[in-house]
C-alpha positions in Angstrom: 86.0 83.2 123.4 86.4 87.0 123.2 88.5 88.2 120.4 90.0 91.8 119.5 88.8 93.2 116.4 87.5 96.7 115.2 83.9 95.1 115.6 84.7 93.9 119.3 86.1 97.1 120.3 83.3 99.4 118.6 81.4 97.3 120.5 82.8 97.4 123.8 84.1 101.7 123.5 81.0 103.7 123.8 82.1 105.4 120.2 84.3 108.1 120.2 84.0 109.6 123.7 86.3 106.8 125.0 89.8 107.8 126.6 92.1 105.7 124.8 91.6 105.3 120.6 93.1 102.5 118.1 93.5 104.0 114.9 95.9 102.9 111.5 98.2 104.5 109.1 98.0 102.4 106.2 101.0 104.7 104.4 104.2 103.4 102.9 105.2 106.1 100.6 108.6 106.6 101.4 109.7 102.8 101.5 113.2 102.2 99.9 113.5 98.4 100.0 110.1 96.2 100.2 106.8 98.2 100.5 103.7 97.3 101.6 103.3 98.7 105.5 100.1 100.4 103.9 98.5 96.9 104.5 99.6 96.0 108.0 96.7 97.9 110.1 93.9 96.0 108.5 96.1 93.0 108.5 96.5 93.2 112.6 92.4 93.6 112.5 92.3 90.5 111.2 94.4 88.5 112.9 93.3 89.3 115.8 90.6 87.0 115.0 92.7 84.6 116.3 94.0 86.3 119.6 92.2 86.2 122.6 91.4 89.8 124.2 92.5 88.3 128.0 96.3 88.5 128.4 97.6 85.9 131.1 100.6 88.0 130.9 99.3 91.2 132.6 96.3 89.7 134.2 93.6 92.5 132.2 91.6 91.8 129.6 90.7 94.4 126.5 86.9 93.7 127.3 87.4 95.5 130.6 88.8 98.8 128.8 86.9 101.4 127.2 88.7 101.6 123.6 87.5 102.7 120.3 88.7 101.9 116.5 88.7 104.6 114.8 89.5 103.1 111.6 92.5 104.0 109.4 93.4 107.8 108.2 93.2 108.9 104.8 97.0 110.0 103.5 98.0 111.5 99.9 100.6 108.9 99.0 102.1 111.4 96.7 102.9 113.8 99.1 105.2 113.2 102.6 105.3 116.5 103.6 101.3 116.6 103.4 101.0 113.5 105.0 103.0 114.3 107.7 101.1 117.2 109.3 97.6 115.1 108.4 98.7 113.1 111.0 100.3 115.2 113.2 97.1 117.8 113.0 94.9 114.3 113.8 97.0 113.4 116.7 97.3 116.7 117.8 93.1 117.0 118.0 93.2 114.0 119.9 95.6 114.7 122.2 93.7 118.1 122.8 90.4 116.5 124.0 92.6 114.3 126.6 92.7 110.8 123.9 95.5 108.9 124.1 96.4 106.8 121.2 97.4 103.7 119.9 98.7 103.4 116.4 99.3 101.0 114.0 101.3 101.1 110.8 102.5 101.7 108.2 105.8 103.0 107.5 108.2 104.1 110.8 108.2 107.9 109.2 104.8 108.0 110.5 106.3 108.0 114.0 107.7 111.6 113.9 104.6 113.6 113.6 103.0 111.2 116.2 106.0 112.1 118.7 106.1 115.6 117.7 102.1 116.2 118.6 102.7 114.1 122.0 105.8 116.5 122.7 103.5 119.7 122.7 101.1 118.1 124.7 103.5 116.9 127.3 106.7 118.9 126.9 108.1 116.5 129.5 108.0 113.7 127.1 110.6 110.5 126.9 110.4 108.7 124.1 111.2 104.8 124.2 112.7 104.0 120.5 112.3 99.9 119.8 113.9 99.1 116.7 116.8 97.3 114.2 118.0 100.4 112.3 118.7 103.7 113.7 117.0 105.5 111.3 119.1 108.6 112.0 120.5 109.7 108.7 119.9 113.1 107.8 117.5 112.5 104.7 117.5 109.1 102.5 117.2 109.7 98.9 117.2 112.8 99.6 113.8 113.2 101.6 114.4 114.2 105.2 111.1 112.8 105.7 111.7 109.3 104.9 111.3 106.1 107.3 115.0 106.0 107.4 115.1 109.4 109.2 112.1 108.9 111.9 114.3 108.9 114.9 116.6 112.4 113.5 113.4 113.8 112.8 112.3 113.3 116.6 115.7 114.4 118.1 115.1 117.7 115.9 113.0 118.7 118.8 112.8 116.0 121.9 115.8 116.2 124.3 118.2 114.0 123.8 118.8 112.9 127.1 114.7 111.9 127.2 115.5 109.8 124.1 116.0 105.7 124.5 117.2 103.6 121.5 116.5 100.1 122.3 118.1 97.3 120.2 119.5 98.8 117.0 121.6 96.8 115.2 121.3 98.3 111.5 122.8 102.1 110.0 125.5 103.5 108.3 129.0 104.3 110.1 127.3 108.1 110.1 124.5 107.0 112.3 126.7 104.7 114.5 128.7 107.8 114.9 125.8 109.5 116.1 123.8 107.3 118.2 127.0 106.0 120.1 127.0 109.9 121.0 123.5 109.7 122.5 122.7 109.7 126.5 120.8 106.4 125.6 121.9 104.2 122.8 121.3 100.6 124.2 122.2 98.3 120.0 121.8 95.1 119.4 120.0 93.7 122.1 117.3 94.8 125.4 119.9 93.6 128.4 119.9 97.4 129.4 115.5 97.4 129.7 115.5 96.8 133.3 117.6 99.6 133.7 116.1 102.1 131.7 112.8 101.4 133.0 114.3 102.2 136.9 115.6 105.3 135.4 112.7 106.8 134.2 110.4 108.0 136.6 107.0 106.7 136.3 104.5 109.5 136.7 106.5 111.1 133.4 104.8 110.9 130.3 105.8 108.2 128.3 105.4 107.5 124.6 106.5 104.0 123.2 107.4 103.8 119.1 108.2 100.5 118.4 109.1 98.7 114.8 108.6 95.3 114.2 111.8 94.9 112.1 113.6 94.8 115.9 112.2 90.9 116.3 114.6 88.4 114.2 113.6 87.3 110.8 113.2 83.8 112.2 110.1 85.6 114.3 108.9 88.1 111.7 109.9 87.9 108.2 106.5 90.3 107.3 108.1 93.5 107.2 109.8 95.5 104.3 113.4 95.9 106.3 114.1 92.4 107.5 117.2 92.5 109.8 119.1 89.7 111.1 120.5 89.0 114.4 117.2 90.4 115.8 115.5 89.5 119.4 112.7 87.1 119.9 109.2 88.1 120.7 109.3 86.9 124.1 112.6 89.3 124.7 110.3 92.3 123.0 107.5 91.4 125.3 109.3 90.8 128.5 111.0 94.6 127.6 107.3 96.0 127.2 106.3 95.0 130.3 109.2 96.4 132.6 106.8 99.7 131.4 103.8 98.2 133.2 102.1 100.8 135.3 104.3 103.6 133.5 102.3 106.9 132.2 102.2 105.5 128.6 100.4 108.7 126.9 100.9 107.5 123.5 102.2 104.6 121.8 102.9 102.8 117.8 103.4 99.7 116.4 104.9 100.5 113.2 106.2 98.2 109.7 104.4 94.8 109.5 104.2 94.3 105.3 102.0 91.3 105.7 102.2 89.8 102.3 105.8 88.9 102.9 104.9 86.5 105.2 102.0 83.8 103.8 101.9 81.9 106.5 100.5 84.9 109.1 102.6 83.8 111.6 104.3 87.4 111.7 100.3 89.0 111.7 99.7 87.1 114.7 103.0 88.4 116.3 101.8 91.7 115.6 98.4 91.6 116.7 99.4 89.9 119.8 102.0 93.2 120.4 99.1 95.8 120.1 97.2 93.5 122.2 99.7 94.0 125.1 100.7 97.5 124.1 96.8 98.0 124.7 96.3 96.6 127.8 99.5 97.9 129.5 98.1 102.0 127.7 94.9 100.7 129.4 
């Protein structure tokens, strides 16, 4: 039984010449409510001890790809504003030598530099936003950097019309105000998938930022935001993979706190999303 790990996929990549990377952000420094993001790349490692690399959905398996873990990236937890351009700078240098990347989290804010160096690559660039708060305010606690402020951050520079907010269901009246004056604000749900995937053309690049805290607490309590009323993880998958053959250059999969779950159920979720975010970059 083939399993995804780091091991397998060190294993199976060829090192660090291989087209499409893994890599983690264990960082949670700006979390207001529950931290403990920092933990959730290792934590998908090893839960994927328990997931089988072949996905029946999409009919590949990870063995046939050429991927490489990279590990996780060193941050200052002291410092967002330093922290932020470490990852954009490491994105960017991957982005430069043609990798694409898959990244696990780790705290949404991550997100923005990730975006920001997939924007410069591909100035074309539409953003899919997966997620249970809009995370549009200005600044929380007065850091414009923090995880409550990913998706302002991005619309600082992305068009907004190349912007899709999927299933948001948690903000302030301010950031209702502003989403519901968005090209694409789809709240509370992913009825509207189909038809953003048949409006995006599928030879544009594409990157996919996706927080766990979109899937209903009865499916993922491990996170540091839980959010009620959410959507199963069948609806989430079913969503991901109206983006099958898409030009996914880039892609996250951002705020599992693992330690708020003991019973790993919402690990396994997780892993079993990068899994398919994997195969369908792949």
């Amino acid at each position: 039984m083939a399993k995804f790990s780091a091991v397998r996929f060190l294993e199976a990549s060829g090192g660090e010449d291989a087209p499409l990377w893994l890599w983690g952000i264990p960082y949670d420094g700006t979390m207001s409510h529950r931290p403990g993001a920092r933990f959730g790349p290792d934590e998908i490692r090893n839960a994927s001890q328990g997931i089988e690399s072949y996905s029946p959905y999409q009919g590949k398996d990870l063995v046939d790809l050429v991927i490489h873990d990279a590990g996780n990236i060193d941050l200052p937890f002291s410092s967002p504003e330093k922290a932020v351009e470490e990852i954009r700078s490491f994105a960017r240098d991957l982005l430069r030598r043609g990798i694409r990347s898959c990244v696990m989290g780790g705290e949404h804010s991550a997100s923005a530099p990730l975006v920001g160096a997939a924007f410069e690559r591909y100035p074309d660039l539409a953003v899919l936003h997966f997620d249970a708060h809009c995370d549009m305010r200005q600044s929380y606690g007065g850091n414009p950097l923090s995880h409550a402020s990913v998706a302002r951050r991005i619309l600082d520079f992305l068009p907004a019309f190349r912007y899709y907010a999927l299933g948001m269901r948690s903000g302030d009246r301010d950031e209702f105000e502003f989403a519901r004056a968005l090209p694409h604000f789809h709240p509370f749900n992913l009825d509207d998938v189909p038809a953003v995937a048949d409006s995006i053309p599928k030879e544009r690049p594409l990157y996919v930022t996706l927080d766990l805290d979109i899937l209903d607490t009865a499916f993922f309590p491990g996170t540091g935001a839980p959010e009620p009323m959410g959507v199963s993880v069948k609806a989430l998958h079913d969503a991901l993979l109206r983006f099958k053959g898409f030009r996914i250059v880039g892609a996250d999969v951002m705020e599992l706190s693992p330690h708020y779950d003991t019973s790993r159920a919402s690990s396994a979720v997780a892993s079993f999303i990068v899994r398919e975010m994997l195969l369908l970059m792949g």
